[in-house]
Structure formats: structure tokens, C-alpha cells
LOMI-633675 format. One record per residue: residue in one letter; x, y, z of N, C-alpha, C in turn. Coordinates in steps of 0.2 Angstrom, whole numbers, plus 2048, in hexadecimal, padded with zeros to 3 digits. Example, Ala and Ser with C-alpha at 12.3 -4.5 7.8 and 13.67 -1.06 7.14 Angstrom:
2
A8427E482783E7EA8278427F0827/S8407F58238447FB824840800827/
END
This chain:
164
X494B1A80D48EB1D80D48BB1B806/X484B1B807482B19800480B1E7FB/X47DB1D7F447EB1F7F147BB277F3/X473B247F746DB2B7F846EB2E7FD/X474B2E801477B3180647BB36804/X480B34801486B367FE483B3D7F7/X47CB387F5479B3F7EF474B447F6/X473B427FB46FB47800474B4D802/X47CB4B803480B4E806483B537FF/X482B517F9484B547F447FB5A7F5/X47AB5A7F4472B5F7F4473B627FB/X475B617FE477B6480447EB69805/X483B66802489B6B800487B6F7FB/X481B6D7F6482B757F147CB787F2/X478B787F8473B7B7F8478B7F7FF/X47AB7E80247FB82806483B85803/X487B8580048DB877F9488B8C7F6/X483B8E7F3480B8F7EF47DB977F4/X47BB947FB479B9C7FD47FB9F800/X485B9980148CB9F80248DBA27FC/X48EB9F7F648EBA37F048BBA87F1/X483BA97F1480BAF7F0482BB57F4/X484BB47FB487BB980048EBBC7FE/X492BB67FC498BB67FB498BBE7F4/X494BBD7EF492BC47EB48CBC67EB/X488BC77F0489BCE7F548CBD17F8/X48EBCE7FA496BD37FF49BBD47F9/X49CBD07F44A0BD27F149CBDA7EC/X497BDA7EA494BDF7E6494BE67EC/X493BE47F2494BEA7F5499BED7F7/X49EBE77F84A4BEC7F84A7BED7F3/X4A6BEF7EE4A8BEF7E74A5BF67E3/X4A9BFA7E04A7BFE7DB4A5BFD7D3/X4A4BF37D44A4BF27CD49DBF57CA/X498BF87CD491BF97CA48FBFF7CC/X496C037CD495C0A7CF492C0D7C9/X491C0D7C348EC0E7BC487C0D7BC/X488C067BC480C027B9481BFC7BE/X47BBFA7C347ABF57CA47ABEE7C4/X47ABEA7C847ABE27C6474BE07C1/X46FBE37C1467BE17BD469BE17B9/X46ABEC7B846CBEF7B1471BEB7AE/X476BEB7B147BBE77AD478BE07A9/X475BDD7AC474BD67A946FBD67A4/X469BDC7A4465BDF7A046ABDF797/X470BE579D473BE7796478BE1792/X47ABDB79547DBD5793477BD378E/X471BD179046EBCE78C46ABD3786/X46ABDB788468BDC78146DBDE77E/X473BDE78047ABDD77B479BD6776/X478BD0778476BCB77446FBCC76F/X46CBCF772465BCC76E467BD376A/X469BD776A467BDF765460BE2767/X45FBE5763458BEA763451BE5764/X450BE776944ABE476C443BE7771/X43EBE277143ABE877743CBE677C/X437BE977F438BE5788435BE2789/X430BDE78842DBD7788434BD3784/X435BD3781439BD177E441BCE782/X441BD4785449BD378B446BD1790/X43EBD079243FBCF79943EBC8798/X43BBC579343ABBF792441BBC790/X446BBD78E44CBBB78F44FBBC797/X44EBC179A450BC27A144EBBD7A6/X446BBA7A1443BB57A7440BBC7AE/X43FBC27AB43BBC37B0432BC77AC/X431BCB7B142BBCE7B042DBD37AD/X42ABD77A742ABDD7A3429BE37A7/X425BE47AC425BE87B042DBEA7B5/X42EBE47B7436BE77BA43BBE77B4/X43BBE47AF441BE77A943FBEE7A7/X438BF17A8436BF87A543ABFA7AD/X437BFA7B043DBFE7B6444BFF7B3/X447BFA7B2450BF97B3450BFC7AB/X44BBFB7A744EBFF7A044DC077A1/X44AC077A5449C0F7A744EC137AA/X451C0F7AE457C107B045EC127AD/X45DC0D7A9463C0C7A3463C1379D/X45DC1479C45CC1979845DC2079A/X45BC2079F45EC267A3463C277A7/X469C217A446FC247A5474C2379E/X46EC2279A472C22791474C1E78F/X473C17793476C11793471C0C78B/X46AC0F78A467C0A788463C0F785/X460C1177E45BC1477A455C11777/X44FC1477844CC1277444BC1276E/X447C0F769448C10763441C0E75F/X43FC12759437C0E757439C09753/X432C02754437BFE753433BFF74C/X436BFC747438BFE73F42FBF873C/X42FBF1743428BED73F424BF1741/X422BF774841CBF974941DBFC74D/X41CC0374741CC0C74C41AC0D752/X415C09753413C0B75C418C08760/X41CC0275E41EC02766427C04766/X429C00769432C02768436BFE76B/X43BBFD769440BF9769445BFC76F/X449BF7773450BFA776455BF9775/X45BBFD774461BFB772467BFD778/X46CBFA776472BFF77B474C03778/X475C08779479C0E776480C0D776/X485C1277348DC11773490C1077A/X48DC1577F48DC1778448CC1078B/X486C0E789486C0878C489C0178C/X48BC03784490BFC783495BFC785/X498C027864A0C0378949FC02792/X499C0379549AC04799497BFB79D/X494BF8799492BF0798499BED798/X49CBF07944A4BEB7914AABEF798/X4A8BF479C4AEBF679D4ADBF07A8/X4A5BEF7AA4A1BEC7AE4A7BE47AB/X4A3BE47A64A6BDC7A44ABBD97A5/X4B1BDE7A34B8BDF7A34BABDD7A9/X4B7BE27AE4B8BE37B74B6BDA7B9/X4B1BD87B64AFBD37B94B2BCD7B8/X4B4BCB7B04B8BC77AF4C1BC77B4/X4C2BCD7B44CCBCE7B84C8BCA7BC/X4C3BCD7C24C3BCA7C94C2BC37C9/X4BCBC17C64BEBB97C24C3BB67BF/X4C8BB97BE4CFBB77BC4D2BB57C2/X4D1BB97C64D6BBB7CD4D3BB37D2/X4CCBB27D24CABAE7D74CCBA87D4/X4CCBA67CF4CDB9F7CB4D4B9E7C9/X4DABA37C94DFBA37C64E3B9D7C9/X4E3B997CF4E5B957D14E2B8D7CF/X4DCB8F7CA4DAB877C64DCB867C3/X4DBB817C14DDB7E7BA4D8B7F7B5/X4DBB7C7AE4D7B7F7A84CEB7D7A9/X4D1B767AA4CAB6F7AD4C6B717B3/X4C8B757B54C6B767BB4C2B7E7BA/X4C4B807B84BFB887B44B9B857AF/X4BFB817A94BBB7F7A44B3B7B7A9/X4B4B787AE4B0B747B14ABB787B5/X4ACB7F7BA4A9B837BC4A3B847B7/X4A7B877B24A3B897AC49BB897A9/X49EB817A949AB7C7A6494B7C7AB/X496B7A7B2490B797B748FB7F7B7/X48EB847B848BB8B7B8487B8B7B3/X488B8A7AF483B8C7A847FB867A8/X480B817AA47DB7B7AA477B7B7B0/X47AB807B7474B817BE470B887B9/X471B8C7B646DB927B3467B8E7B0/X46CB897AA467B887A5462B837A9/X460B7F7B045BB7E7B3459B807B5/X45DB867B8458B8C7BB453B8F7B6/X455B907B044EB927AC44BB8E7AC/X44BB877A9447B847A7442B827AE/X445B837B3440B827BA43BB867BC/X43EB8D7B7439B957BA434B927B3/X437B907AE431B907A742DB8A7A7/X42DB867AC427B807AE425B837B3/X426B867B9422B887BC41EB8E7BA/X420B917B641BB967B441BB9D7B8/X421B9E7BA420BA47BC429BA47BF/X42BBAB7C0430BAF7C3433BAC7CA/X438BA87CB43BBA97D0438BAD7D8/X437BAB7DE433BAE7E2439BB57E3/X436BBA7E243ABC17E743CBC47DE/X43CBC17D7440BC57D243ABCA7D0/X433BCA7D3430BCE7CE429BD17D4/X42BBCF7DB425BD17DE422BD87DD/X41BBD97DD419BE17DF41FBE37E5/X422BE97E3425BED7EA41CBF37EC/X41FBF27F441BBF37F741FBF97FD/
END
């Protein structure tokens, strides 16, 4: 086989791999109590404002890579389960910053926890190189995912449609 065949067939196996993946955790999130607390958004929400600290929401949603409008939803959400506070923000009274609460970091960390066991469980039969390697290509398919959404100019199709 030549080389442009063999790369056709490659682009063909991860773009089929890729929506088993997506189903494969589907079903696994639903038959799962792991987000009985706080759903997958919130969660990821809450990962990345655990990193950034006290922030607005333009701010988180610009690191979420989505629209300010859907992070106003899911922080709304989060805060009316205690997960997340607002706070004034200290450069300028009018507007305000978000935080996690105590409440939300235990329950960020305890999501986490759950997540990594299961990940422990599915990979336990790799090798180091072999994890070490998943790793790497995941964070390396992310980090062109963003840069694909930030030259196009806009969200992902389906992350930030008007609901109708």
C-alpha cells in the first residue's frame, strides 16, 4: 500500500474510533452515577476555574472556548447548588468575579477521583508507554481542536446554538 493510502486508512480508522469514542462515554456517563452531583459541563467548568482562580465569565468562557452566554447558564447552575460564588471583583465594583466555593472543590475533587479509578481500571492492562502515549495524543488532538475553533472564528457546531 502506498504511503497516501495507508494515511487515507489511518484518517479513516480515527475518525471511526473517534465517534465510538464519543458513544462509548455516552453510555458510559449514563449509566453512571459519576455526575449525579454536578453533569459533565459543570464539572469541566469547575476544572478550569479551579485552575484559573477568581475570574469573570467572559473570562471562563473564553478559556472553555465557548460562548459567555451558555457559561452564564452552567454558572448559574453551579451556584445554586453552592458549588461556585460570586464575588465583587476587587479592580471594579460593578462587575464580579467567580470562584469555587469549599463546597465545590470537594465535590470537583471527589468527580475527579471517581474519574481517574475508572481510568485506572480501563488502562490497567498498558504499559507505562503506552498510557504515557495515550496521554500525549489526547492533549496533543485537544490542543488542535482549539486552535482549529480560534482560526475559524467561532464555537464548535452544536456548543453554543440558540436553544429553541
Amino acid at each position: 500500500m502506498d504511503n497516501e493510502a495507508g494515511r487515507a486508512d489511518d484518517i479513516g480508522a480515527i475518525e471511526l474510533e473517534l465517534i465510538k469514542l464519543v458513544r462509548h462515554l455516552e453510555t458510559f456517563a449514563r449509566r453512571s452515577s459519576l455526575y449525579a452531583r454536578v453533569d459533565r459541563a459543570g464539572y469541566l467548568a469547575m476544572r478550569v476555574l479551579d485552575g484559573l482562580g477568581p475570574v469573570s465569565t467572559n473570562a471562563l468562557a473564553q478559556a472553555l472556548g465557548l460562548d459567555a452566554s451558555t457559561v452564564t447558564r452552567q454558572i448559574a447552575a453551579l451556584e445554586r447548588s453552592g458549588f461556585i460564588a460570586r464575588c465583587p471583583d476587587p479592580a471594579d465594583g460593578r462587575s464580579s468575579t467567580i470562584a469555587l466555593t469549599p463546597e465545590g472543590r470537594r465535590a470537583m475533587r471527589e468527580v475527579e477521583e471517581e474519574r481517574r479509578r475508572r481510568i485506572e481500571v480501563l488502562v490497567r492492562d498498558w504499559d507505562a508507554a503506552e498510557q504515557a502515549g495515550l496521554a500525549a495524543a489526547l492533549t496533543r488532538l485537544n490542543s488542535s481542536l482549539v486552535q482549529s475553533v480560534a482560526r475559524s472564528g467561532k464555537p464548535p457546531r452544536g456548543q453554543d446554538a440558540p436553544h429553541r
